[in-house]
N, C-alpha and C positions, 0 to 999 in steps of 0.2 A: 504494500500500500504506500502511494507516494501522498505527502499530504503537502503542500506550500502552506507558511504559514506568512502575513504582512499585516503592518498595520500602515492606509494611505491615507492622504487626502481626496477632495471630490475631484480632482483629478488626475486622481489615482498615485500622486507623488508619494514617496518613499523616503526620500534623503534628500539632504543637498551637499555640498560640497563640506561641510562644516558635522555634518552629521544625519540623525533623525532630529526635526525640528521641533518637536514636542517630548525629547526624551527625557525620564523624569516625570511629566507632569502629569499623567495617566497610570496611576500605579495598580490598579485596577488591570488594564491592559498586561502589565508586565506577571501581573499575576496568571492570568489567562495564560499566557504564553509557555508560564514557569509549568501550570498545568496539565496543558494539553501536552508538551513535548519533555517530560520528565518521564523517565524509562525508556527512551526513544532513540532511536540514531539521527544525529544532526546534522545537516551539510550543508555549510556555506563556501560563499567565494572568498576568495582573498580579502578584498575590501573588509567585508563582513570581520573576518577572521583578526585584522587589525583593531577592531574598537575592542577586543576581550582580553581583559589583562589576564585572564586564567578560562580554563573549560568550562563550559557549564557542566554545575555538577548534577550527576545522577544521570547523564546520558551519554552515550559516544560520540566525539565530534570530528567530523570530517573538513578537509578543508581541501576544494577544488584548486588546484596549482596547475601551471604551466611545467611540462616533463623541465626536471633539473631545477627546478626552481628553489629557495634559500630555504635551510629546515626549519623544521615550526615547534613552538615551546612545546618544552612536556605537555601530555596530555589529547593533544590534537595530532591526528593521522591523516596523511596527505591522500589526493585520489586525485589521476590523473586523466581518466575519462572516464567520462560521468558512464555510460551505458554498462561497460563490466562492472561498474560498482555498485548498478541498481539492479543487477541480474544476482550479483550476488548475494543480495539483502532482499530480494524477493521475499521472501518471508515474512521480514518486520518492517513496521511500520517508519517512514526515513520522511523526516523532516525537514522541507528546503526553509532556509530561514532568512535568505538574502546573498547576494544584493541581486540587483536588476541584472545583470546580465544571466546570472545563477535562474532568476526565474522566469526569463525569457527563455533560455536553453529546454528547463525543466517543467515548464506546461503543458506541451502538449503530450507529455508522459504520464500529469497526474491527474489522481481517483478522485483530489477533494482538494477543498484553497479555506483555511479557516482565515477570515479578513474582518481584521477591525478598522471598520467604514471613520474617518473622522469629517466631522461637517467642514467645511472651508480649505479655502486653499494657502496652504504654508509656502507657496512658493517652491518647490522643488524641482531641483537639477538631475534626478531619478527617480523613475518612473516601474511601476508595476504593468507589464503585459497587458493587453486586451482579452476580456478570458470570457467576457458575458457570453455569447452564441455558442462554446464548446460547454460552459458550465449552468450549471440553473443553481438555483437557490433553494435550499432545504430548511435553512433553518433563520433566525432573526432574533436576536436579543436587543430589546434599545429603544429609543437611545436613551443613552445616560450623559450625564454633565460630569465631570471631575475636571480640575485645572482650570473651569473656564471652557473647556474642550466638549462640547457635544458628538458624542461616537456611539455605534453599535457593535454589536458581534454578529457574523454572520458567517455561515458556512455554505460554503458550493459543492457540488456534485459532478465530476462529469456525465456529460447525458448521449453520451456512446456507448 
């Protein structure tokens, strides 16, 4: 089971240049997150792999590299094409966590997209995939307020 996991804006921003633009101020959110993908395998991009001063713990974490590219702290194991490492984890459930390039590569592979919708546009220099027409919507929690921030939770399905 592949599941994407994001939290965007209305549209569909992700990051900017400086980071996620709301990080911190949805703690709520980071809960959800800590949640859904504890006991799970994780795989990010490099990007991604840079904002984490340590693994997240209670899961495995993967980090998508370029073959030969610089070793990565304790804890995190490299993978250098995404398709044998999803064939080998068939099994369990593998959780794409970011960045944009990671979940452009990794959408049309996956089962389910858990997405915390936020109202407004933060401005953002990256961006989350087009996913409405392959996926539908199952489920809707929301919205809620924390930070100032009005957002839902929501989960898709692909519908292939």
């Amino acid at each position: 089971m592949i599941r994407l996991i994001a939290a965007m804006d209305e549209r569909r921003g992700i990051a900017d240049d400086s980071g996620i633009p709301w990080q911190g101020r949805i703690p709520s959110d980071a809960a959800y997150f800590r949640t859904q993908t504890t006991g799970g395998v994780i795989l990010m991009g490099f990007r991604t792999y840079e904002e984490f001063d340590r693994p997240l713990g209670g899961r495995t974490n993967f980090v998508v590299m370029r073959p030969g590219g610089r070793p990565l702290r304790p804890g995190f194991e490299s993978v250098e094409d995404l398709s044998p490492f999803l064939a080998a984890h068939a099994g369990e459930v593998v959780w794409v966590i970011g960045g944009a390039a990671l979940y452009a590569q990794a959408l049309p592979l996956a089962d389910e997209l858990y997405l915390t919708r936020l109202a407004g546009d933060f401005h953002c220099t990256r961006f989350f995939p087009a996913f409405e027409g392959p996926f539908v919507l199952v489920s809707s929690e929301g919205p809620t307020e924390e930070g100032g921030i009005e957002f839902r939770f929501e989960v898709w399905r692909a519908s292939g």
